[in-house]
DSSP file (Angstrom, degrees, kcal/mol; ACC not computed):
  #  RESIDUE AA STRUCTURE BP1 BP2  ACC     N-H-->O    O-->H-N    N-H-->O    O-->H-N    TCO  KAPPA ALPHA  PHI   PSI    X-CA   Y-CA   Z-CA
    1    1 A X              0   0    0      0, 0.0    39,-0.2     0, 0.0    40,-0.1   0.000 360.0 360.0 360.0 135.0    4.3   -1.5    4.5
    2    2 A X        -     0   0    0     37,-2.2     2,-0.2    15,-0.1    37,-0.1  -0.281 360.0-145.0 -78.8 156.7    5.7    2.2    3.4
    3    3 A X        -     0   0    0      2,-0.1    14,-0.9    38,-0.1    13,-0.5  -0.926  18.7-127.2-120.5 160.9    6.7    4.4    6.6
    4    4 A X        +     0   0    0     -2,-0.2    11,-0.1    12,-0.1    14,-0.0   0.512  61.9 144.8 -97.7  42.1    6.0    8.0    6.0
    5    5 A X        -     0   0    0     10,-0.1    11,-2.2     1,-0.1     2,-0.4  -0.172  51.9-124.3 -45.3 155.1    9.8    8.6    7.0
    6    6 A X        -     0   0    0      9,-0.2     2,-0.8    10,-0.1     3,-0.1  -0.995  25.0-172.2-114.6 124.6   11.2   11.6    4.9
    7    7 A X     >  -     0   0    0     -2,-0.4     4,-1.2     4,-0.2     3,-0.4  -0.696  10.6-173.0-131.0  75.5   14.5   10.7    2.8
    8    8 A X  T >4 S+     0   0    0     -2,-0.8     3,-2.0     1,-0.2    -1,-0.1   0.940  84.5  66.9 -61.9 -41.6   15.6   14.1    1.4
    9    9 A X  T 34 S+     0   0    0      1,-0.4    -1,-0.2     2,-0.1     3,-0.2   0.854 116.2  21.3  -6.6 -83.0   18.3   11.5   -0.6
   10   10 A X  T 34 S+     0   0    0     -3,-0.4    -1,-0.4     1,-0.3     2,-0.3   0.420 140.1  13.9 -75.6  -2.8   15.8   10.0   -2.5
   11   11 A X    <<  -     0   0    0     -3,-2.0    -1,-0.3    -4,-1.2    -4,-0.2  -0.634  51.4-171.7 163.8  89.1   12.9   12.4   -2.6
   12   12 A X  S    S+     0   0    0     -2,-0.3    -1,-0.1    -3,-0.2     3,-0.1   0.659  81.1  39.4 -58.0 -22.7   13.3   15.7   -1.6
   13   13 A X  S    S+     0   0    0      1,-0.2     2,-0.4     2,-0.1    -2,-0.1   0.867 110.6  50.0-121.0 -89.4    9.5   16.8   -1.7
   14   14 A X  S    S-     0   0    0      4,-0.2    -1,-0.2     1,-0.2    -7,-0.1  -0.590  77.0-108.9-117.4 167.7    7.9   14.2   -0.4
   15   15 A X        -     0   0    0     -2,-0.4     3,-0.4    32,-0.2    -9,-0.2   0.461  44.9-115.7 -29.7 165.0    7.5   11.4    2.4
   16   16 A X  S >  S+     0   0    0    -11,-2.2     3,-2.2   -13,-0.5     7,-0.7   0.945 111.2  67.0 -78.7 -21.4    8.5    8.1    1.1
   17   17 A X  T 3  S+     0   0    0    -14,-0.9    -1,-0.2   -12,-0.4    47,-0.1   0.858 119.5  31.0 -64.5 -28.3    4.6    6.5    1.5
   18   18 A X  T 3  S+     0   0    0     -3,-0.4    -1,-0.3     1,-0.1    -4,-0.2  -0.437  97.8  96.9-144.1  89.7    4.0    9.0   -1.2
   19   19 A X    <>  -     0   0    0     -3,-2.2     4,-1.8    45,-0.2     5,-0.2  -0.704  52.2-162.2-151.5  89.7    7.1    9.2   -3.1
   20   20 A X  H  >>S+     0   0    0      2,-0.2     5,-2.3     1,-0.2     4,-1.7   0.749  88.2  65.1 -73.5   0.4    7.2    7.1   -6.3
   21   21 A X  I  4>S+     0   0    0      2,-0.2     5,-1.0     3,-0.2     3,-0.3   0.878 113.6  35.8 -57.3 -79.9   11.0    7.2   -6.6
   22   22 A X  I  >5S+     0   0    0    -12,-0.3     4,-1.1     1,-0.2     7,-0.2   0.855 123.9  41.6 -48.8 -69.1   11.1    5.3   -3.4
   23   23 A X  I  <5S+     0   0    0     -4,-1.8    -1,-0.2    -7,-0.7    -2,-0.2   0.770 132.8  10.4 -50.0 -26.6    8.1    3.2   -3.9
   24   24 A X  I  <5S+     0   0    0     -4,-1.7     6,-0.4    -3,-0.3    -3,-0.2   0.649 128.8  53.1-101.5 -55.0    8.2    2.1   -7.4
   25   25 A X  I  4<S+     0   0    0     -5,-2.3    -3,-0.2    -4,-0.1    -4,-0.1   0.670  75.8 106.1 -62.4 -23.6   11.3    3.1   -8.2
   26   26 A X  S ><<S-     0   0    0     -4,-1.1     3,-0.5    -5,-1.0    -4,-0.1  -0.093  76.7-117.6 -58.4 144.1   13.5    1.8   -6.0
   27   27 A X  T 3> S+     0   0    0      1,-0.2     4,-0.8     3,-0.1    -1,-0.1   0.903 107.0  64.4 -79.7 -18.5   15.5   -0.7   -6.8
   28   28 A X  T 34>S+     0   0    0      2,-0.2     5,-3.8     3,-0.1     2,-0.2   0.762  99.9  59.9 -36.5 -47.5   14.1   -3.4   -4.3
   29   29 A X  T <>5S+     0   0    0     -3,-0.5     2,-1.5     1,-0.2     4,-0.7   0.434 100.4  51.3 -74.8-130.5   10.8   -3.2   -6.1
   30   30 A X  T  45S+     0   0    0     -6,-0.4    -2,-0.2    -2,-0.2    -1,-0.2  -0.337 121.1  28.3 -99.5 -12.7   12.0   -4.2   -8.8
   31   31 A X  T  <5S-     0   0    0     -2,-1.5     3,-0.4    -4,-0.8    -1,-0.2   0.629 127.3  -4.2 -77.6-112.2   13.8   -7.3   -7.3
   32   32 A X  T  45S+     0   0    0      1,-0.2     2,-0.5     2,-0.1     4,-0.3   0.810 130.3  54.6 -41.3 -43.3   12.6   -9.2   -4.3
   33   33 A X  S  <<S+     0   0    0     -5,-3.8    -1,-0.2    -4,-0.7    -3,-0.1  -0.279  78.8  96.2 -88.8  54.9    9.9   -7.1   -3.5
   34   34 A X  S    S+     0   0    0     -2,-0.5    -1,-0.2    -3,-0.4    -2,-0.1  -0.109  92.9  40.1-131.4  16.6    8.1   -7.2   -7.0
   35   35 A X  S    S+     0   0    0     -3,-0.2    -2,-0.1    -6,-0.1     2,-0.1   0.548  98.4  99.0-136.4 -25.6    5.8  -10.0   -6.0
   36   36 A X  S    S-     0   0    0     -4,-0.3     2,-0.2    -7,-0.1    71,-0.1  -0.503  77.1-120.1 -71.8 140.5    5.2   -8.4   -2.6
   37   37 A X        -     0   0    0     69,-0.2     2,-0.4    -2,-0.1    -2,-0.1  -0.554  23.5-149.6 -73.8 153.5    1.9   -6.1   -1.8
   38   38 A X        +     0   0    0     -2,-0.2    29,-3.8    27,-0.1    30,-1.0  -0.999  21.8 173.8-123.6 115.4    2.9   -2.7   -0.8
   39   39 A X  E     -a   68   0A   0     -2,-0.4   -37,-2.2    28,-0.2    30,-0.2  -0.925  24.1-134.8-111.7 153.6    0.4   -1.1    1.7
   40   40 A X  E     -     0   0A   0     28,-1.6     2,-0.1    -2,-0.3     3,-0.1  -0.161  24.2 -95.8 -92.7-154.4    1.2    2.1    3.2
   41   41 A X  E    S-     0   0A   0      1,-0.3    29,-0.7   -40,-0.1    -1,-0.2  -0.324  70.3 -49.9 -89.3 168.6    0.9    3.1    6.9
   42   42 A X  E     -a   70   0A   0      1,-0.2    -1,-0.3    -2,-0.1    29,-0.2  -0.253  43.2-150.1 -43.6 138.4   -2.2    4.9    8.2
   43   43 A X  S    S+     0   0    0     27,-2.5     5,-0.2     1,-0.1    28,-0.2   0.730  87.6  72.3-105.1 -15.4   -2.4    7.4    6.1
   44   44 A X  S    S+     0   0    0     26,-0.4     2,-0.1     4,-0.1    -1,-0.1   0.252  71.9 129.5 -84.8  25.5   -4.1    9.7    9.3
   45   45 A X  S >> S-     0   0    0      1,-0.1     4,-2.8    -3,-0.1     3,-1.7  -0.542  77.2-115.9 -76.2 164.8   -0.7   10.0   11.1
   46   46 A X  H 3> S+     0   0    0      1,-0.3     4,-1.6     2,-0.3     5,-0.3   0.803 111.7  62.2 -85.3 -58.5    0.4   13.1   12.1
   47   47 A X  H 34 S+     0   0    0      1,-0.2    -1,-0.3     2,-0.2   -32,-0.2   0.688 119.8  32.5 -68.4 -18.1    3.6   13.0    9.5
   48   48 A X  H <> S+     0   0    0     -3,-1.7     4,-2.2    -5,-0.2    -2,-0.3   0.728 118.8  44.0-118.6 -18.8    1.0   12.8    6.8
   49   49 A X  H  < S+     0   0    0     -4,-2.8    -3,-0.2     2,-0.2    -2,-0.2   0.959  99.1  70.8 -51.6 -56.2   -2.2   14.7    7.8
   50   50 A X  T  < S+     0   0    0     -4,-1.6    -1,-0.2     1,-0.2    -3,-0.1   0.719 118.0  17.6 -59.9 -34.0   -0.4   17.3    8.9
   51   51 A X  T  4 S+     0   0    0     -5,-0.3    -1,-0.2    -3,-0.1    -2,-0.2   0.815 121.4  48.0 -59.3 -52.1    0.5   18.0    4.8
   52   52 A X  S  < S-     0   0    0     -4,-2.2     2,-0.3     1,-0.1    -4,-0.0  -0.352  79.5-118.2-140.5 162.9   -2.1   16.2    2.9
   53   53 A X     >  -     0   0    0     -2,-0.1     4,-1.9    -3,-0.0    -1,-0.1  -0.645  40.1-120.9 -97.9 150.7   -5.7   15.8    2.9
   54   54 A X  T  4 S+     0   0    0     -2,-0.3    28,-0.1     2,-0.2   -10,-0.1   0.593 115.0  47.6 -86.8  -2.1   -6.1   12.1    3.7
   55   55 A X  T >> S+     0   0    0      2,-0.1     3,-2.3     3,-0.1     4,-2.1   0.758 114.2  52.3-102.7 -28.1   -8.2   11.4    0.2
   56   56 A X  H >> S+     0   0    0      1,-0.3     2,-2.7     2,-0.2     3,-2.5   0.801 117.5  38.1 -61.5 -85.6   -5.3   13.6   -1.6
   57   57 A X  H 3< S+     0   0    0     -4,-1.9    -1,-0.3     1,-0.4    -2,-0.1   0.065 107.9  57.0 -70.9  11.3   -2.8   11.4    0.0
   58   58 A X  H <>>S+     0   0    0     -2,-2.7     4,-1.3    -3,-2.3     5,-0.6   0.657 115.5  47.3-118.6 -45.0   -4.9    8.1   -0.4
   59   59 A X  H XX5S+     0   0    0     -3,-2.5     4,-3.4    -4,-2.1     3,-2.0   0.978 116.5  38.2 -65.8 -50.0   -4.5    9.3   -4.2
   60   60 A X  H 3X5S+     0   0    0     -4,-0.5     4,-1.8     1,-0.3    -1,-0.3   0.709 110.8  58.2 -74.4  -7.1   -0.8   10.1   -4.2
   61   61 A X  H 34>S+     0   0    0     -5,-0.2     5,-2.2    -3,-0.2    -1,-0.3   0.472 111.3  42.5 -92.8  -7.7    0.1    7.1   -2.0
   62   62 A X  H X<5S+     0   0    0     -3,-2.0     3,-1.3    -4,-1.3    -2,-0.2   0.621 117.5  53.7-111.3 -43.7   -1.7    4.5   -5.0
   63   63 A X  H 3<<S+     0   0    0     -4,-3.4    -2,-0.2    -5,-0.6    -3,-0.2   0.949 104.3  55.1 -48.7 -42.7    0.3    7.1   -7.6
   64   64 A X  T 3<5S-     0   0    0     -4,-1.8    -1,-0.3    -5,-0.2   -45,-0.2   0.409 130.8 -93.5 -58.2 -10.4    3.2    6.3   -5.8
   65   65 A X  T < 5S+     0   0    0     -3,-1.3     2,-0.3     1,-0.3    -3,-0.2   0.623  74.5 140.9  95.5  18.8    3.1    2.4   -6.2
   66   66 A X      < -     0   0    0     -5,-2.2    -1,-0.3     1,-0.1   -27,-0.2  -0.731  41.4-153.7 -92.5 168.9    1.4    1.5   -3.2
   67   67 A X  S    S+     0   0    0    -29,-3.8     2,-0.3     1,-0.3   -28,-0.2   0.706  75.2   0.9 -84.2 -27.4   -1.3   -1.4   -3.5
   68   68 A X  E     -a   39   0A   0    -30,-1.0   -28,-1.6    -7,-0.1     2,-0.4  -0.976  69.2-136.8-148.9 158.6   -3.3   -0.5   -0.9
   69   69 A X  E     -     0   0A   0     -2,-0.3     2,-0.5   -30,-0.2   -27,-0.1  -0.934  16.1-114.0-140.2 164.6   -3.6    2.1    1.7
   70   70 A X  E     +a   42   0A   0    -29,-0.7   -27,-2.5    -2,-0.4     2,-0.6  -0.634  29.9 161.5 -81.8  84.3   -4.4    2.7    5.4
   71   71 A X        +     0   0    0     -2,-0.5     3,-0.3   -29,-0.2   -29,-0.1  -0.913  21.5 161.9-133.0  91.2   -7.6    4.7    6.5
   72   72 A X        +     0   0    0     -2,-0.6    -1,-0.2     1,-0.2   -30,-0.0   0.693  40.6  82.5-122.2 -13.6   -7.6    3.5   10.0
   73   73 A X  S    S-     0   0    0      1,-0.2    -1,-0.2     2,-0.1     2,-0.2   0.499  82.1-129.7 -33.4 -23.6   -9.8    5.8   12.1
   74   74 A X        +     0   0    0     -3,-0.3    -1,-0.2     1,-0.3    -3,-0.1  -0.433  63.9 134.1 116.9 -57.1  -13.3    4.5   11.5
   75   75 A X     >  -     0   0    0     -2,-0.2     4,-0.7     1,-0.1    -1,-0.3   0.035  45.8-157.3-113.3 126.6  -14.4    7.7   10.7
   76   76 A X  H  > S+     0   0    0      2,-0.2     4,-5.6     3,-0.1     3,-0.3   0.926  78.7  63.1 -51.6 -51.3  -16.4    6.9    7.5
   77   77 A X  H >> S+     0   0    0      1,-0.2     4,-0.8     2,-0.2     3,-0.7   0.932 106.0  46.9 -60.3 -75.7  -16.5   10.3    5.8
   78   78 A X  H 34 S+     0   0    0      1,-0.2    -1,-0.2     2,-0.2    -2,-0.2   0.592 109.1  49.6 -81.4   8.3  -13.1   10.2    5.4
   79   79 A X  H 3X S+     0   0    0     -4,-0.7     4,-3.3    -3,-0.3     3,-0.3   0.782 116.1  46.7 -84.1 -32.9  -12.7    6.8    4.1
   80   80 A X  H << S+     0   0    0     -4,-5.6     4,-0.3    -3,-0.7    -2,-0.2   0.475 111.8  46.5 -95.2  24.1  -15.5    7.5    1.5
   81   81 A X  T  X S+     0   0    0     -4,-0.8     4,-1.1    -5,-0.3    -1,-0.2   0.523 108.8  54.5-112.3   3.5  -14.3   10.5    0.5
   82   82 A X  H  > S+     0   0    0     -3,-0.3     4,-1.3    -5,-0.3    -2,-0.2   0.788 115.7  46.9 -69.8 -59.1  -10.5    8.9    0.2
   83   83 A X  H  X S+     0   0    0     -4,-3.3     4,-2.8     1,-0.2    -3,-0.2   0.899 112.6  45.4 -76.6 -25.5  -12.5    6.2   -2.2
   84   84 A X  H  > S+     0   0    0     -4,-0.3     4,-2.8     2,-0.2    -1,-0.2   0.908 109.2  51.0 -64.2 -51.1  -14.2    8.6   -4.1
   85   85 A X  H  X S+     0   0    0     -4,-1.1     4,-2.2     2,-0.2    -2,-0.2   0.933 113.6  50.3 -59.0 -72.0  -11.0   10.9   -4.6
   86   86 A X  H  X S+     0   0    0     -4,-1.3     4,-2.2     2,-0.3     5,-0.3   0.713 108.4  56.5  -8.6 -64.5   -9.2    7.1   -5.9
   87   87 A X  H >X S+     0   0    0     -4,-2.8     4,-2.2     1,-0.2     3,-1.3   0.935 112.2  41.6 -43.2 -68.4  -12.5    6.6   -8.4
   88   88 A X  H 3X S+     0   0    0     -4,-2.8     4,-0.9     1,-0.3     6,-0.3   0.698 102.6  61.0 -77.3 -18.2  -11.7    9.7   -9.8
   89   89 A X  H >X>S+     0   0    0     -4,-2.2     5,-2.3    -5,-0.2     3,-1.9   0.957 109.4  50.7  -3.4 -89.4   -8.2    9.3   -9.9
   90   90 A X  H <<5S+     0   0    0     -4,-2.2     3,-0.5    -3,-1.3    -2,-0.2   0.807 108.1  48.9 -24.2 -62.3   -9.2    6.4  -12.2
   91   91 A X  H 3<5S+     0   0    0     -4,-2.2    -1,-0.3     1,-0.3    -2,-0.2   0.611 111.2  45.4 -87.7  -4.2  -11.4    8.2  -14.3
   92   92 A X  H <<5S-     0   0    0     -3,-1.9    -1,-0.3    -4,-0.9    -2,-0.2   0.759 115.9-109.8-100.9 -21.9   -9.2   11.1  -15.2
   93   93 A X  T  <5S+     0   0    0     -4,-1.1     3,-0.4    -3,-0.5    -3,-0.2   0.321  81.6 129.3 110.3  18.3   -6.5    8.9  -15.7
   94   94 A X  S   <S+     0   0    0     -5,-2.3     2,-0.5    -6,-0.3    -4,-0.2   0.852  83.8  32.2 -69.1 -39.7   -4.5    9.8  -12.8
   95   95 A X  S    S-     0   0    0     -9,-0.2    -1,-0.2    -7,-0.1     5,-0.1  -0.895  91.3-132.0 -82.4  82.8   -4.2    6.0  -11.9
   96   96 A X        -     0   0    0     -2,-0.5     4,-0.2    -3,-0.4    -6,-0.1  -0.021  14.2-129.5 -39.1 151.5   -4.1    3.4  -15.1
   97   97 A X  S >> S+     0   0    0      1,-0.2     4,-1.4     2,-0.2     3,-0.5   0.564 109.1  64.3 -83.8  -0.9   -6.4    0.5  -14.9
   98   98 A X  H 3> S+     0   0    0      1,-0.2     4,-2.2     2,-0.2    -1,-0.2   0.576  93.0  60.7 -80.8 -23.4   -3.4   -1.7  -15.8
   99   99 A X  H 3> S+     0   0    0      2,-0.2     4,-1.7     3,-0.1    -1,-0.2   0.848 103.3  51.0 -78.1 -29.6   -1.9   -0.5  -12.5
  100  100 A X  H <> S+     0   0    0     -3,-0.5     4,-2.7     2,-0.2    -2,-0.2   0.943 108.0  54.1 -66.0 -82.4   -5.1   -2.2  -10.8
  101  101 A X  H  X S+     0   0    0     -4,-1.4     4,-2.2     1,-0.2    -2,-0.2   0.875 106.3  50.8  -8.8 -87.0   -4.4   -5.6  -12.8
  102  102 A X  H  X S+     0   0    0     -4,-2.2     4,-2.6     1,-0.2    -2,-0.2   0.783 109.0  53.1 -41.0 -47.9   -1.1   -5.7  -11.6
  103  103 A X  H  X S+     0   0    0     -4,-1.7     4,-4.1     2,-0.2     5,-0.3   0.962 108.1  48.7 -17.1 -70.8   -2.3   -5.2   -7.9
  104  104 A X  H >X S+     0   0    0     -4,-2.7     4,-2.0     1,-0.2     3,-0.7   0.945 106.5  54.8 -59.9 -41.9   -4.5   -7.8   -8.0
  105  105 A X  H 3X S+     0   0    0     -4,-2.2     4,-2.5     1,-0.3    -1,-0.2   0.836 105.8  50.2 -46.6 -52.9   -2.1  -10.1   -9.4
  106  106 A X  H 3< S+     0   0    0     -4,-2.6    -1,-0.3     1,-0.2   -69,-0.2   0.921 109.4  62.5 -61.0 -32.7    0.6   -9.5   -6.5
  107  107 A X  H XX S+     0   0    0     -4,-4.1     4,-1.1    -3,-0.7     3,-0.9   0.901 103.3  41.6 -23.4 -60.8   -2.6  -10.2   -4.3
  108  108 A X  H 3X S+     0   0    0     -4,-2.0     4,-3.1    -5,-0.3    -1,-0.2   0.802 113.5  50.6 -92.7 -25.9   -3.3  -13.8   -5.4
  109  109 A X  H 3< S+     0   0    0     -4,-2.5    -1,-0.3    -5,-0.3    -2,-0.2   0.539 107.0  55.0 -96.6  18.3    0.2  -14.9   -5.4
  110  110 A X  H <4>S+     0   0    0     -3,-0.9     5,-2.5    -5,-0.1     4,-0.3   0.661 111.5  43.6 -74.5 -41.5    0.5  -13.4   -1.9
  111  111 A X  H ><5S+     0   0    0     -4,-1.1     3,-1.2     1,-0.2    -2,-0.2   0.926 115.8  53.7 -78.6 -44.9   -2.8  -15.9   -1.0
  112  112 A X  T 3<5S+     0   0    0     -4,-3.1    -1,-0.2     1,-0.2    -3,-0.2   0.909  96.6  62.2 -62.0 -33.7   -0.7  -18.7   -3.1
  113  113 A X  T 3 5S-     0   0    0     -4,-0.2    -1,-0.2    -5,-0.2    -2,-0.2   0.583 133.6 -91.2 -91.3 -16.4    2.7  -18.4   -1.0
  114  114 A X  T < 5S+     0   0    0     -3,-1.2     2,-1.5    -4,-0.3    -3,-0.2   0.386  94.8 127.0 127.4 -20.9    0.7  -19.5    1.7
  115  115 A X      < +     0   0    0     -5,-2.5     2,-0.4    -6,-0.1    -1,-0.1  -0.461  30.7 139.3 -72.4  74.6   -0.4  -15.9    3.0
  116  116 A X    >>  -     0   0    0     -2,-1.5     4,-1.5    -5,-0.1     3,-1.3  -0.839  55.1-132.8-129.7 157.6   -4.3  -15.9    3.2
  117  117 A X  H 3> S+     0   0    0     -2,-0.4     4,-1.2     1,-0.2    -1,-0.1   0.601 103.2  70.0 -86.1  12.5   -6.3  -14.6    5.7
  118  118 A X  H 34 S+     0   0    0      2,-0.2    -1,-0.2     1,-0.1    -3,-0.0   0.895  91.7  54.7 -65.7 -45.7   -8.1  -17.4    5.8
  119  119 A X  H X4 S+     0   0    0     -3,-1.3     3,-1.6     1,-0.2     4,-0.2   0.815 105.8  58.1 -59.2 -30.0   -5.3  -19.3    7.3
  120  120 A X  H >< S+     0   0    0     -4,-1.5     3,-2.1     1,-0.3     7,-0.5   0.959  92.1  63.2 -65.6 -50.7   -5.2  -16.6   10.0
  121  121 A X  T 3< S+     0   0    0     -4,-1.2    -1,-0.3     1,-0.4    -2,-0.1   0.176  82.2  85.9 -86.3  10.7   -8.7  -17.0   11.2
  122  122 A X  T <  S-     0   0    0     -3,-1.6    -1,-0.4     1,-0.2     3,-0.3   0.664  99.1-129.1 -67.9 -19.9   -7.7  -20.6   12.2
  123  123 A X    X>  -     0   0    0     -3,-2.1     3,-3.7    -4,-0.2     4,-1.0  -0.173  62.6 -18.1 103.7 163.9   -6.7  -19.1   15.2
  124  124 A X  H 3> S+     0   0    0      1,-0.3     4,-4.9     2,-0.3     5,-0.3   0.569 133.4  57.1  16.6 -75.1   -2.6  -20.2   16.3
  125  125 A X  H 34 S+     0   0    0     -3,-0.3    -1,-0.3     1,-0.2    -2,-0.1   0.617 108.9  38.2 -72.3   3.8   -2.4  -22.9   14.4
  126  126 A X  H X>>S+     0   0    0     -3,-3.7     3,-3.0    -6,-0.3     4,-2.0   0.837 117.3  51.4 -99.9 -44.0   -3.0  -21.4   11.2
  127  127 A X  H >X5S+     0   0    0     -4,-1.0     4,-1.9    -7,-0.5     3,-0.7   0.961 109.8  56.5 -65.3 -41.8   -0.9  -17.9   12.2
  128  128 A X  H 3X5S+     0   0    0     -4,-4.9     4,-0.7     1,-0.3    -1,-0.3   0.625 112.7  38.6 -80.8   6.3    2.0  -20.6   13.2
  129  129 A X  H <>5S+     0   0    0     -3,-3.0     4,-1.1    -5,-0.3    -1,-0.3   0.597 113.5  52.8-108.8 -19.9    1.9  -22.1    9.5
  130  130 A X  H <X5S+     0   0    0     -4,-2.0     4,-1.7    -3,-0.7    -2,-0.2   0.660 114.3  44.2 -77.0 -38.7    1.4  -18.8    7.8
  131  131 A X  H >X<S+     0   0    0     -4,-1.9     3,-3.1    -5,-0.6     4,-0.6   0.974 112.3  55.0 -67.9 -54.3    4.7  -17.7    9.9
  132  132 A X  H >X S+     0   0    0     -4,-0.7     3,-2.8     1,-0.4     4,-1.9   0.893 103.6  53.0 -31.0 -62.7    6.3  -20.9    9.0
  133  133 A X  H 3< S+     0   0    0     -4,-1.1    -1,-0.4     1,-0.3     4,-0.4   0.738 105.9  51.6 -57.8 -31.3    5.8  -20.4    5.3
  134  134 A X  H << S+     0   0    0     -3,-3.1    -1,-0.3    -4,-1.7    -2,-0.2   0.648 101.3  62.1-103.4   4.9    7.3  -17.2    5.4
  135  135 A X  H << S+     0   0    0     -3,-2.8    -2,-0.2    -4,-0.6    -3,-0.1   0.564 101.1  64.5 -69.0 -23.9   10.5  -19.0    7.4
  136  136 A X     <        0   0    0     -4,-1.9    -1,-0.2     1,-0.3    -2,-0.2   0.787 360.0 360.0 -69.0 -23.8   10.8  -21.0    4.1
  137  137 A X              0   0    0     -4,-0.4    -1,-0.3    -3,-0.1    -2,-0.1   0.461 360.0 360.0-108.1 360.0   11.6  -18.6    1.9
């Protein structure tokens, strides 16, 4: 999960949740974390509302390299105008569909390594074998 922490170092302009030099770029992604999903934080905290419109930021936070992102209020209208801004991302070509792909892909070998939310909904014993699995590694 991105923090929307500001790191004039890396990324003068903006916060790191939507700053692909730090997400993408970073050299981390490109090691360990290159199998790991990247979701950002709520994207309606205060460090990024207070800049961004939360469907501009839902768009620059999936430009930036995250996989998914955080729309955690409820409030519908601004989760479907977050998904709407995303489509059209997509369709102008502000987001490749290859970029998608790759998502899903880190997805299902999240669910292979043992992380699926299936396991969670076992209640304890499944969260203490999902935790386990990640003790392994």
């Amino acid at each position: 999960m991105t923090a929307h922490v500001f790191v004039p170092a890396l990324d003068e302009e903006r916060p790191a949740t939507l700053s692909k030099r730090i997400v993408t770029e970073h050299p981390a992604r490109g090691a360990e974390l290159s199998t790991g999903v990247i979701l950002s934080d709520d994207l309606e905290m205060k460090a990024i509302a207070s800049e961004y419109a939360v469907p501009s930021a839902a768009v620059l936070a999936i430009e930036a390299g995250c996989d998914g992102v955080l729309i955690c209020s409820g409030d519908h209208d601004t989760q479907a105008a977050s998904l709407e801004a995303l489509v059209h991302a997509v369709e102008d070509g502000r987001i490749p569909l290859n970029a998608r792909s790759t998502t899903r892909w880190r997805a299902s070998s999240g669910r292979r390594s043992g992380f699926s939310p299936r396991r969670w909904r076992r209640g304890r014993a499944g969260a203490r074998r999902c935790a386990s699995v990640g003790r392994l590694r």
